[in-house]
mmCIF file of the N, C-alpha and C atoms, coordinates in Angstrom:
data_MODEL
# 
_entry.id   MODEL 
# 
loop_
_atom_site.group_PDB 
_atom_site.id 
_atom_site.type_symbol 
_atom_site.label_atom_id 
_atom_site.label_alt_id 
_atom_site.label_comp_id 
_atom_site.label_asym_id 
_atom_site.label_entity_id 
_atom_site.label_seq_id 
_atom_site.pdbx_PDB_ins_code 
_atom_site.Cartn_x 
_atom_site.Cartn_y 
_atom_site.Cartn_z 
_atom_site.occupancy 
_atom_site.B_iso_or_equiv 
_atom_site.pdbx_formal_charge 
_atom_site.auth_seq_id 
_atom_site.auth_comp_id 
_atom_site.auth_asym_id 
_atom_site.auth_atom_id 
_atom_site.pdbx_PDB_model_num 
ATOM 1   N N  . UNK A 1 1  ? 4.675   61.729 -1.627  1.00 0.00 ? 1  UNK A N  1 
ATOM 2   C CA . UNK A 1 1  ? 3.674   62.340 -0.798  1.00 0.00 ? 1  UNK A CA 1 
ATOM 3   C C  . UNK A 1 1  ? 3.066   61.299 0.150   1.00 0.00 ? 1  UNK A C  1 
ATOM 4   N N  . UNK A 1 2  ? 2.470   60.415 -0.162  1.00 0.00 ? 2  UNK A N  1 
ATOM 5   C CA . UNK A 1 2  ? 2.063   59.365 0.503   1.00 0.00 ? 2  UNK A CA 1 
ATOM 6   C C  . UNK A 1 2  ? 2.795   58.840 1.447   1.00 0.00 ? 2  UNK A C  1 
ATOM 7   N N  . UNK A 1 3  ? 4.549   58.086 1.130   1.00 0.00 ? 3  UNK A N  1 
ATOM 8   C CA . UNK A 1 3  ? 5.357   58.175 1.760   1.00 0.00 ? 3  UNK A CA 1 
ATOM 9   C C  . UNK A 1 3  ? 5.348   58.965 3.037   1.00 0.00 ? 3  UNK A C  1 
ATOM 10  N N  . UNK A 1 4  ? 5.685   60.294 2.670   1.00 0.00 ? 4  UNK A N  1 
ATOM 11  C CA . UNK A 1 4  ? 5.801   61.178 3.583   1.00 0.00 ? 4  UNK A CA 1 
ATOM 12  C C  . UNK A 1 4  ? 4.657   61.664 4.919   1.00 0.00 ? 4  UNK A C  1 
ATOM 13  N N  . UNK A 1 5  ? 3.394   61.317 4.651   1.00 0.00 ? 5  UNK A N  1 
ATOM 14  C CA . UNK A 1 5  ? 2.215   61.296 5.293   1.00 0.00 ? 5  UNK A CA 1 
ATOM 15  C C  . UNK A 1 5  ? 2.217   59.729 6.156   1.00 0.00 ? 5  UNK A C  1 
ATOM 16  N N  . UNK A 1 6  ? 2.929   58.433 5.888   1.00 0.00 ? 6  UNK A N  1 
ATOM 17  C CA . UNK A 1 6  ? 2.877   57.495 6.145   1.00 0.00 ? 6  UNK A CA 1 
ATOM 18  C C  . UNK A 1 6  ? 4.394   57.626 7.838   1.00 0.00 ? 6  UNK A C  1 
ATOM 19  N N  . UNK A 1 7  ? 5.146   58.532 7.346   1.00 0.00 ? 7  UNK A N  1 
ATOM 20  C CA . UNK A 1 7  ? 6.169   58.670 8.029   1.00 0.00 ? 7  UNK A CA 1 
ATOM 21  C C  . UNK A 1 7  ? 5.805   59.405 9.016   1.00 0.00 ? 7  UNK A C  1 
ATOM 22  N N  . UNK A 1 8  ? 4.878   60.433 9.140   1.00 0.00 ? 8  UNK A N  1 
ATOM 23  C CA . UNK A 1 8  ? 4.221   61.442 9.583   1.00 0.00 ? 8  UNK A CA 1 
ATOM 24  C C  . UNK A 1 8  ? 3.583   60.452 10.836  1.00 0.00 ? 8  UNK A C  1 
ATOM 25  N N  . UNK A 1 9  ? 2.266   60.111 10.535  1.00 0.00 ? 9  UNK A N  1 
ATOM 26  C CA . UNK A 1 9  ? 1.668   59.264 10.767  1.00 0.00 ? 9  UNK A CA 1 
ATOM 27  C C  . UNK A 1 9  ? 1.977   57.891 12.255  1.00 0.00 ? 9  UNK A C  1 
ATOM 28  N N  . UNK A 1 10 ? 3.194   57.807 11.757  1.00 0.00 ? 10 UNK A N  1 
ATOM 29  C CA . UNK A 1 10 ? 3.949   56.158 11.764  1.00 0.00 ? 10 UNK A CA 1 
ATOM 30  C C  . UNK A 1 10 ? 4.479   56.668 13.873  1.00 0.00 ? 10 UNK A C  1 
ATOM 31  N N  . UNK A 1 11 ? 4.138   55.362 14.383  1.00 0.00 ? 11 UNK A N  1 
ATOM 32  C CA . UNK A 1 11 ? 4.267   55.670 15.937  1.00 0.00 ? 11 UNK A CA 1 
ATOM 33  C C  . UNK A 1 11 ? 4.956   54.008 16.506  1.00 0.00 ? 11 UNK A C  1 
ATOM 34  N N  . UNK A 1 12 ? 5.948   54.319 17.256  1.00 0.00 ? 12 UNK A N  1 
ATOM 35  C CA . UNK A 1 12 ? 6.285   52.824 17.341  1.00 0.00 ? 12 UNK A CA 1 
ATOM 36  C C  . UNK A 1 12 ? 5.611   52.489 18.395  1.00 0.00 ? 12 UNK A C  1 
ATOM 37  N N  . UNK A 1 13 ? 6.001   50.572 17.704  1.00 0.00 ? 13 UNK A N  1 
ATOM 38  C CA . UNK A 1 13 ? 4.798   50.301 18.344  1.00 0.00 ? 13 UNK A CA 1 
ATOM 39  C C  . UNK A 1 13 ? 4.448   50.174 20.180  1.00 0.00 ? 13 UNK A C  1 
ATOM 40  N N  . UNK A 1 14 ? 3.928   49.950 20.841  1.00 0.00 ? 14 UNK A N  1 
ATOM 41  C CA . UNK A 1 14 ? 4.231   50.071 22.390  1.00 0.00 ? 14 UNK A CA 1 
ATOM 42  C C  . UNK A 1 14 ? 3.048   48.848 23.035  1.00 0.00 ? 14 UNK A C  1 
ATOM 43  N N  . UNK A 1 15 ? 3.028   47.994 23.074  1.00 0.00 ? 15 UNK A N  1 
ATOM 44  C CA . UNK A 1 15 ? 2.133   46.753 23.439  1.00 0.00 ? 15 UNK A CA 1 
ATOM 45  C C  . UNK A 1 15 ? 1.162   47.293 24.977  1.00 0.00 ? 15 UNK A C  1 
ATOM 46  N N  . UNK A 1 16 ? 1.760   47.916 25.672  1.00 0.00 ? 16 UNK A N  1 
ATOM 47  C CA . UNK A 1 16 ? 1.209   48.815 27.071  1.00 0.00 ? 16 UNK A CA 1 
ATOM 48  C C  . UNK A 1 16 ? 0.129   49.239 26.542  1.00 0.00 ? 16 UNK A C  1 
ATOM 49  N N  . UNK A 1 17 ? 0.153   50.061 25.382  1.00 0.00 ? 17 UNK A N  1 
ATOM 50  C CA . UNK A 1 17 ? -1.169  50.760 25.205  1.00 0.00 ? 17 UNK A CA 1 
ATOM 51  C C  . UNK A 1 17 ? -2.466  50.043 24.822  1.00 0.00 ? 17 UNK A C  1 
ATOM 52  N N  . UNK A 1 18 ? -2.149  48.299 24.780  1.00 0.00 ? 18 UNK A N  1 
ATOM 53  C CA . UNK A 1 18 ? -3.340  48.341 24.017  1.00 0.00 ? 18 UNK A CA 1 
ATOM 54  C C  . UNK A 1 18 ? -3.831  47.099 25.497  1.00 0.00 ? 18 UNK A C  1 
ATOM 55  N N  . UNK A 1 19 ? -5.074  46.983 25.674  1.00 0.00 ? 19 UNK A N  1 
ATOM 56  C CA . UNK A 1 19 ? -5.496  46.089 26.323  1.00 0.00 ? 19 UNK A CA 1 
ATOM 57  C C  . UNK A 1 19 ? -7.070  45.270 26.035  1.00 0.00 ? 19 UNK A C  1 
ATOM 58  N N  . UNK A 1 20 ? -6.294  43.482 26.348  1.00 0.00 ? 20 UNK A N  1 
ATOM 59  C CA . UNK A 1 20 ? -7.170  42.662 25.266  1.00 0.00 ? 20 UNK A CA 1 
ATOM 60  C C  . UNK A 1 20 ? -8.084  42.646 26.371  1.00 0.00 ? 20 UNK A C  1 
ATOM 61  N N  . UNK A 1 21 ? -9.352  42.947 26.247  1.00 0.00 ? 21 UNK A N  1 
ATOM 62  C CA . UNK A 1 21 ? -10.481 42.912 26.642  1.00 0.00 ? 21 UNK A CA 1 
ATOM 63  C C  . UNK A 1 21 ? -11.401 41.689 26.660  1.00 0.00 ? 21 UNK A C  1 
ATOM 64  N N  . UNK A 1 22 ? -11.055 41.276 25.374  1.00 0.00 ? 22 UNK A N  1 
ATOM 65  C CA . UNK A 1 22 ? -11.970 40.135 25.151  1.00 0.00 ? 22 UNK A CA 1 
ATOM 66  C C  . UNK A 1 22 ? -11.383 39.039 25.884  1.00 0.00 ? 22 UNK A C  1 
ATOM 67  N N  . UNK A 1 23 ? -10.272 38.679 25.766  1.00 0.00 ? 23 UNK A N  1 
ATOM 68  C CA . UNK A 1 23 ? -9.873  37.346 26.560  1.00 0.00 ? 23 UNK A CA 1 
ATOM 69  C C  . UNK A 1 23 ? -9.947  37.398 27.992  1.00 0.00 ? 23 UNK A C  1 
ATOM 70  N N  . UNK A 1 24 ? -10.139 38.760 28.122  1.00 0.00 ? 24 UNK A N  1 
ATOM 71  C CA . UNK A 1 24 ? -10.474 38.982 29.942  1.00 0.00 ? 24 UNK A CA 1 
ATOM 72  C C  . UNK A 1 24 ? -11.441 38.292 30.194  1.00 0.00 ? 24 UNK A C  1 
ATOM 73  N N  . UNK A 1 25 ? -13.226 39.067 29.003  1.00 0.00 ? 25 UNK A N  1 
ATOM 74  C CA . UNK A 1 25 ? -14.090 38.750 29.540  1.00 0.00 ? 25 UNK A CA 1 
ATOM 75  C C  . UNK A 1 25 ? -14.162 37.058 29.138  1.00 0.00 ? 25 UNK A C  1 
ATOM 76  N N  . UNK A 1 26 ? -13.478 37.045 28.278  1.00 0.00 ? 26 UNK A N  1 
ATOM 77  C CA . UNK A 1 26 ? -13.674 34.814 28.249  1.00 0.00 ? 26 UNK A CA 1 
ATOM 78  C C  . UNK A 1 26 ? -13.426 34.267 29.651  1.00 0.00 ? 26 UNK A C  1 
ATOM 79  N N  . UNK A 1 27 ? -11.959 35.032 29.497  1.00 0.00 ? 27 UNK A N  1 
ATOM 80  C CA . UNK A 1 27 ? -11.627 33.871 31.030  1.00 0.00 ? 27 UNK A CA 1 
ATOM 81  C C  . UNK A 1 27 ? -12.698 34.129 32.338  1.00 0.00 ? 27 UNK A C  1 
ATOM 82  N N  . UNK A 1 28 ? -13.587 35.349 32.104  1.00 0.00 ? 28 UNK A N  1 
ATOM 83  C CA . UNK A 1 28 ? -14.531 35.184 33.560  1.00 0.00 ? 28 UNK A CA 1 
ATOM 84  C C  . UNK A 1 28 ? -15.598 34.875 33.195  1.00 0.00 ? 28 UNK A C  1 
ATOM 85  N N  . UNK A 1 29 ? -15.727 34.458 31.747  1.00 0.00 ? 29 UNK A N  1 
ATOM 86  C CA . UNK A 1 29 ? -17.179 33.038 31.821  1.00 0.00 ? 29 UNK A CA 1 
ATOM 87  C C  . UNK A 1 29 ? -16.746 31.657 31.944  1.00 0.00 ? 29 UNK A C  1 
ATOM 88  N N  . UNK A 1 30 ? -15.578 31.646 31.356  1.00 0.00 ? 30 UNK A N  1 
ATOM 89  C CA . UNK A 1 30 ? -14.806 30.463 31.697  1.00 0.00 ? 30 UNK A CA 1 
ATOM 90  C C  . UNK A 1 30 ? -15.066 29.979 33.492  1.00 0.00 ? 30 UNK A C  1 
ATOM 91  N N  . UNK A 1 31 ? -14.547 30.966 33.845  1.00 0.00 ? 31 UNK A N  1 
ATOM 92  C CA . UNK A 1 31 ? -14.359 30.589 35.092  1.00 0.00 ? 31 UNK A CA 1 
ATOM 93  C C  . UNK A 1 31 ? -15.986 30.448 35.902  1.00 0.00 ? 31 UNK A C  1 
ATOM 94  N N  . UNK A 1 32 ? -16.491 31.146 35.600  1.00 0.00 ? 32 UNK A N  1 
ATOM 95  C CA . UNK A 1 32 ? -18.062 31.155 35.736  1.00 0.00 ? 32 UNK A CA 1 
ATOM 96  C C  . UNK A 1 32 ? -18.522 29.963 35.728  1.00 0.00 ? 32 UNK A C  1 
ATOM 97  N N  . UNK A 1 33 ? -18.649 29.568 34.431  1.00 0.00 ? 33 UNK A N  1 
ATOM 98  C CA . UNK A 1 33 ? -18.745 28.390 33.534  1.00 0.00 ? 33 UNK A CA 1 
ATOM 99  C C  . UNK A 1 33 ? -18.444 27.185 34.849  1.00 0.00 ? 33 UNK A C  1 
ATOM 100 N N  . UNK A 1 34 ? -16.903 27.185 35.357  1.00 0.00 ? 34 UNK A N  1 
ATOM 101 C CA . UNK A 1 34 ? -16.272 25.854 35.828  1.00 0.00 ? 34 UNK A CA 1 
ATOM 102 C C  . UNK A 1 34 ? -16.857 25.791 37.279  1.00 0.00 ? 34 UNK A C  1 
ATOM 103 N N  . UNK A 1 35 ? -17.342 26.786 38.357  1.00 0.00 ? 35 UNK A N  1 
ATOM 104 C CA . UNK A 1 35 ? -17.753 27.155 39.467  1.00 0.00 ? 35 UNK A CA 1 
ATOM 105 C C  . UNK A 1 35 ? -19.321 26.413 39.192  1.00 0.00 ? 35 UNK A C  1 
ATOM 106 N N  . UNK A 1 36 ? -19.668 26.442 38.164  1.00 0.00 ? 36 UNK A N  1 
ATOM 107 C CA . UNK A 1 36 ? -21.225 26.054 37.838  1.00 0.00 ? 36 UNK A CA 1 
ATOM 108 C C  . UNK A 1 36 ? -22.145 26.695 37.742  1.00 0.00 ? 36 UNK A C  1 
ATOM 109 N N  . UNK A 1 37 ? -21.965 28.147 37.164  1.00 0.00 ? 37 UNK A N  1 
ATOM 110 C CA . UNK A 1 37 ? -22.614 29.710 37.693  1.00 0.00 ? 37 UNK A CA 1 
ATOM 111 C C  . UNK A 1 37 ? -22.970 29.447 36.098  1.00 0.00 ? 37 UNK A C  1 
ATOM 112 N N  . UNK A 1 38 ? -24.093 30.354 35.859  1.00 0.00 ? 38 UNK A N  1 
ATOM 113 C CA . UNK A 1 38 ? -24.537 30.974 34.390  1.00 0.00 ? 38 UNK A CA 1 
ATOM 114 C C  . UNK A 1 38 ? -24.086 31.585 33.718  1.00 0.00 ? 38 UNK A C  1 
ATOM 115 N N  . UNK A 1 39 ? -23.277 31.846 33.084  1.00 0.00 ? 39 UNK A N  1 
ATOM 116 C CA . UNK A 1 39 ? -22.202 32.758 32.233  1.00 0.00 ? 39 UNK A CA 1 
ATOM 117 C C  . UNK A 1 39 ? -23.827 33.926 32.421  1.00 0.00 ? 39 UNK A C  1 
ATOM 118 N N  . UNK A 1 40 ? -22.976 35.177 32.453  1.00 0.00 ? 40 UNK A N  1 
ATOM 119 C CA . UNK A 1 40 ? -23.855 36.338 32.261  1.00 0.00 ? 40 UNK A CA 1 
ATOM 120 C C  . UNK A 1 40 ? -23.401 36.494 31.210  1.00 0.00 ? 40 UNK A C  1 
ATOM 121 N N  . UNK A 1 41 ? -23.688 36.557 29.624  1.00 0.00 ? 41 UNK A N  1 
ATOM 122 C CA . UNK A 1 41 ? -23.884 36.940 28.279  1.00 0.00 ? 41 UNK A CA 1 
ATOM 123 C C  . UNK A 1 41 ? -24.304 37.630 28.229  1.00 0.00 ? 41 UNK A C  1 
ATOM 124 N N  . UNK A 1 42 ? -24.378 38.911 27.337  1.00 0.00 ? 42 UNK A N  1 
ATOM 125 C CA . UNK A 1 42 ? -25.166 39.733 26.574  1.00 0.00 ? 42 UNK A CA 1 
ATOM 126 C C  . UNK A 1 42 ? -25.424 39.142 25.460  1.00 0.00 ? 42 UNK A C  1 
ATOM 127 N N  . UNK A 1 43 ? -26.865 38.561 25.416  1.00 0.00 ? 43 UNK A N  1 
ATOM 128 C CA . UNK A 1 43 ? -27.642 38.553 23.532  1.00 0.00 ? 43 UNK A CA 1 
ATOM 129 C C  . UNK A 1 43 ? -26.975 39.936 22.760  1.00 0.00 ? 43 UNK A C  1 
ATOM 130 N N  . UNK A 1 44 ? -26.752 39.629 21.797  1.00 0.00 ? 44 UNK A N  1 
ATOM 131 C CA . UNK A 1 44 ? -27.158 40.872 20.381  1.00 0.00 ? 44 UNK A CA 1 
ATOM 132 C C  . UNK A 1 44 ? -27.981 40.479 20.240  1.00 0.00 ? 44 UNK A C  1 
ATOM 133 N N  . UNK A 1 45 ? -28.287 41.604 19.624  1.00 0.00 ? 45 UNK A N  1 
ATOM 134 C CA . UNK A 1 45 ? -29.771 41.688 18.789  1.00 0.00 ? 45 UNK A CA 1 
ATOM 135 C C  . UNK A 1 45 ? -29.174 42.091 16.708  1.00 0.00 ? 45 UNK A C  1 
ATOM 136 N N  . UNK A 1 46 ? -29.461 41.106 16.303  1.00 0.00 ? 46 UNK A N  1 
ATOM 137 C CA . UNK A 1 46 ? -29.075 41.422 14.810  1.00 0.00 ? 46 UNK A CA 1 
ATOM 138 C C  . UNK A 1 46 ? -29.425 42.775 14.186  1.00 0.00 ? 46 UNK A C  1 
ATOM 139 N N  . UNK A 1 47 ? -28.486 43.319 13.863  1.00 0.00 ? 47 UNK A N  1 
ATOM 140 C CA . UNK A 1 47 ? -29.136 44.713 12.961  1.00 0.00 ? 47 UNK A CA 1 
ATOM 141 C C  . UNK A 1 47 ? -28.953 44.724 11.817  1.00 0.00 ? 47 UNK A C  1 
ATOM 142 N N  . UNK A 1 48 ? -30.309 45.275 11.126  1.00 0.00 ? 48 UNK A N  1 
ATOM 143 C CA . UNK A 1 48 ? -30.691 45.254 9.942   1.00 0.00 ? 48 UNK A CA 1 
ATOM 144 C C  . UNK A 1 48 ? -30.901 46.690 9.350   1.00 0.00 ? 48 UNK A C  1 
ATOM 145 N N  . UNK A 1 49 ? -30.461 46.716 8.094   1.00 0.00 ? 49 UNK A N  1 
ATOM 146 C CA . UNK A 1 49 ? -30.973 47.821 7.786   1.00 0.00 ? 49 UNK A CA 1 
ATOM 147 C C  . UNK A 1 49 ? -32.092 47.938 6.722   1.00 0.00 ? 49 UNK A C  1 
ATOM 148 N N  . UNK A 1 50 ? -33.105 48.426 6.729   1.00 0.00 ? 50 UNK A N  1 
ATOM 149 C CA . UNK A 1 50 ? -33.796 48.400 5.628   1.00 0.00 ? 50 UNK A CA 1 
ATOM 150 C C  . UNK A 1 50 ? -34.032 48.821 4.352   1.00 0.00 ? 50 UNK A C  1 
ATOM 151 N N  . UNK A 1 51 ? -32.908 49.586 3.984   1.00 0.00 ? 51 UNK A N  1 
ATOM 152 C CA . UNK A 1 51 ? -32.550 50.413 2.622   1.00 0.00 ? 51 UNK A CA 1 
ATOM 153 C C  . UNK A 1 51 ? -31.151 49.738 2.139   1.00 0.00 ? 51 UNK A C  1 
ATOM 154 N N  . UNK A 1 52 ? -31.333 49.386 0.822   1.00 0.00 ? 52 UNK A N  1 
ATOM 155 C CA . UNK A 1 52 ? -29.833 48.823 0.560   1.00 0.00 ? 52 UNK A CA 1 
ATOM 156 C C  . UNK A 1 52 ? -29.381 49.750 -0.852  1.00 0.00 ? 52 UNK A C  1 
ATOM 157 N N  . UNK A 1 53 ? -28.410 50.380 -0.827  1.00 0.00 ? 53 UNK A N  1 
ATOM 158 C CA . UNK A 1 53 ? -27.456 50.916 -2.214  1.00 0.00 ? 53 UNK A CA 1 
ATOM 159 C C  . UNK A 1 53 ? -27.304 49.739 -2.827  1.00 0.00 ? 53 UNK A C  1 
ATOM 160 N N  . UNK A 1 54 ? -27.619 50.235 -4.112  1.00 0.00 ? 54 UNK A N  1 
ATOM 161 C CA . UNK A 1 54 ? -26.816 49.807 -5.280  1.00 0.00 ? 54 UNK A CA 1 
ATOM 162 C C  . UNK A 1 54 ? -25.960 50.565 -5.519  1.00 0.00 ? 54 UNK A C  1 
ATOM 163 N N  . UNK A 1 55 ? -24.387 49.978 -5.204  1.00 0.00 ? 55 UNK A N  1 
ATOM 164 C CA . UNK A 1 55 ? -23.550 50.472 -5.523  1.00 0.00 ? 55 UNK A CA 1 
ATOM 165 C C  . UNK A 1 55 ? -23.071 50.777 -7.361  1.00 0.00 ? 55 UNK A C  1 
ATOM 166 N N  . UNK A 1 56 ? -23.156 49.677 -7.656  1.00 0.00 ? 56 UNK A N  1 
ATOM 167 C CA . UNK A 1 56 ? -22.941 49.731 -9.286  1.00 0.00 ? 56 UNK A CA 1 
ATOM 168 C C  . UNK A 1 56 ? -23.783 50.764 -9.811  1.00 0.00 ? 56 UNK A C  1 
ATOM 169 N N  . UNK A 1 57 ? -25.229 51.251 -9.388  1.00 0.00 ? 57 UNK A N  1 
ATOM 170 C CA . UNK A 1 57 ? -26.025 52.236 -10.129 1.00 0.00 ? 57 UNK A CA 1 
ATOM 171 C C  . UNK A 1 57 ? -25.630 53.557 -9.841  1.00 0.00 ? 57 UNK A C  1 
ATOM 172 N N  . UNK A 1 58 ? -25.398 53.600 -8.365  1.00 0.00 ? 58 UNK A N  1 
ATOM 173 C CA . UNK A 1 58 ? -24.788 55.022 -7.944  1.00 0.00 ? 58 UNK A CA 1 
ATOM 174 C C  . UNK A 1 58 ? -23.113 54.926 -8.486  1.00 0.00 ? 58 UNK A C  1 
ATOM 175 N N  . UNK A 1 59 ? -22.731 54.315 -9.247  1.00 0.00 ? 59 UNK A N  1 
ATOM 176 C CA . UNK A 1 59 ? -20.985 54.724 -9.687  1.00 0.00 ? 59 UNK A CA 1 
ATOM 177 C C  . UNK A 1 59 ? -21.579 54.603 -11.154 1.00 0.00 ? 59 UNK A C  1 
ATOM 178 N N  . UNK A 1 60 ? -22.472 54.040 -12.230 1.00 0.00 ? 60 UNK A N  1 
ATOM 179 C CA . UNK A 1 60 ? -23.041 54.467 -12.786 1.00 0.00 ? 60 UNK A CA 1 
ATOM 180 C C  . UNK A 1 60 ? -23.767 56.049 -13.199 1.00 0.00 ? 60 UNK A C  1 
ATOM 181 N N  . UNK A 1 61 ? -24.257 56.069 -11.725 1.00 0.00 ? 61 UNK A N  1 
ATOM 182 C CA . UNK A 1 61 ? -24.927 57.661 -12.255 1.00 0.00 ? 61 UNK A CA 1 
ATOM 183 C C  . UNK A 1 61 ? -23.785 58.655 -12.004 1.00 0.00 ? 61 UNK A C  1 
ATOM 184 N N  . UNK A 1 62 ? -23.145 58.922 -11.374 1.00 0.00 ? 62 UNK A N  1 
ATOM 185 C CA . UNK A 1 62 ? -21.909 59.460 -11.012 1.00 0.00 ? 62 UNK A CA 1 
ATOM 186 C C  . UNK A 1 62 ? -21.022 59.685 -12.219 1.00 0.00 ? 62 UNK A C  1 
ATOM 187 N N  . UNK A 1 63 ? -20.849 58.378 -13.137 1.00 0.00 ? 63 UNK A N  1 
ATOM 188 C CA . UNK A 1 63 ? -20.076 58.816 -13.907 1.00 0.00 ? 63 UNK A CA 1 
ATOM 189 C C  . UNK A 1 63 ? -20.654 59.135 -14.912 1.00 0.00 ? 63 UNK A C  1 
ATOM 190 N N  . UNK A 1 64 ? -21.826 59.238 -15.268 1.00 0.00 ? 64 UNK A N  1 
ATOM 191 C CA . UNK A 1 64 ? -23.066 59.719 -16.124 1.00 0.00 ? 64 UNK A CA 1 
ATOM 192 C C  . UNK A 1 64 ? -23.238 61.790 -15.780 1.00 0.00 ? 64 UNK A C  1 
ATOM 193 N N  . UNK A 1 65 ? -22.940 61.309 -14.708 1.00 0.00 ? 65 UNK A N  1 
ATOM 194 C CA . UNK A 1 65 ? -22.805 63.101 -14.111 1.00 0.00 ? 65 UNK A CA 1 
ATOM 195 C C  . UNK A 1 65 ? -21.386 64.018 -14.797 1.00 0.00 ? 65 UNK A C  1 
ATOM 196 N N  . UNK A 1 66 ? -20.601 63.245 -14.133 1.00 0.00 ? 66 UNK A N  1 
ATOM 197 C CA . UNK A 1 66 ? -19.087 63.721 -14.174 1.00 0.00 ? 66 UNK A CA 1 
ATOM 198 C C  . UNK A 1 66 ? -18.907 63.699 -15.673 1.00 0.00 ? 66 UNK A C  1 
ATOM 199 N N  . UNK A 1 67 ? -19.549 62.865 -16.707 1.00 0.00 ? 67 UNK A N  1 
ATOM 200 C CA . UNK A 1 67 ? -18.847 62.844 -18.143 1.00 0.00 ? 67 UNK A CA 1 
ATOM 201 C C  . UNK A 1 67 ? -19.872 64.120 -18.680 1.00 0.00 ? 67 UNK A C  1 
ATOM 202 N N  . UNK A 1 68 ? -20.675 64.804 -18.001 1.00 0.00 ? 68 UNK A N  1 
ATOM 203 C CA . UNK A 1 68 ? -21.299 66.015 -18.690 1.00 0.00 ? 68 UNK A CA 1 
ATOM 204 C C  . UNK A 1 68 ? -20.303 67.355 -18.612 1.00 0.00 ? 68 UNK A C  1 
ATOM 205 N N  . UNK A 1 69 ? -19.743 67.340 -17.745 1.00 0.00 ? 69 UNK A N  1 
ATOM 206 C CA . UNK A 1 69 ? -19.108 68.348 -17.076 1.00 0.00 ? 69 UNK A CA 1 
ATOM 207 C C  . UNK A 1 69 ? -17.577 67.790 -17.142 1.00 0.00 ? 69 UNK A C  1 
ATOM 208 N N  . UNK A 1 70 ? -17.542 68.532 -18.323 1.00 0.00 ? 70 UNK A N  1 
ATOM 209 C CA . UNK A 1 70 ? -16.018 68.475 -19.107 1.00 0.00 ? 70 UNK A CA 1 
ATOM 210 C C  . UNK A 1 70 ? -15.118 69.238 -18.292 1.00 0.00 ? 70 UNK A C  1 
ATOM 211 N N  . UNK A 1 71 ? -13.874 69.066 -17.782 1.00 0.00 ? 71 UNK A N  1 
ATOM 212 C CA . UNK A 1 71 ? -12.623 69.623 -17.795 1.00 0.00 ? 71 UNK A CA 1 
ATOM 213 C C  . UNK A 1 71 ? -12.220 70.667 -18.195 1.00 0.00 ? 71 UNK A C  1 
ATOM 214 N N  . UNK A 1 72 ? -11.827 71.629 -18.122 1.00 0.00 ? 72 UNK A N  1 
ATOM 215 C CA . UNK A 1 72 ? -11.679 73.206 -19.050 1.00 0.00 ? 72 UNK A CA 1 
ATOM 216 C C  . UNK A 1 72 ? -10.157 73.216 -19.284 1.00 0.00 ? 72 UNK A C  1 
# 
């Protein structure tokens, strides 16, 4: 089954379709850079989230759930 979904799936490969973006934008700070110009950067801004799972407690309660509710 898996197999067969993998075959399904499966596209050869074609290098045209994909385009590297990032080394574009290097080479035009690069070049920025060598002219003596300010690289225009975008800052990130770090994201945080303020709620964190415990994963181990929620696969804990889960299987605390699931072992009530027997199989028929």
């Amino acid at each position: 089954m898996a197999s067969q979904l993998i075959n399904q799936l499966t596209q050869p490969f074609n290098p045209k379709d994909f385009k590297d973006e990032f080394s574009e934008k290097l080479m035009q700070v690069i070049e920025e850079k060598a002219k003596g110009k300010g690289a225009k950067v975008k800052q990130m801004k770090p994201t945080t989230t303020t709620t964190t799972i415990d994963l181990m407690e929620s696969l804990k309660a889960s299987l605390k759930t699931s072992s009530r509710k027997k199989a028929s």
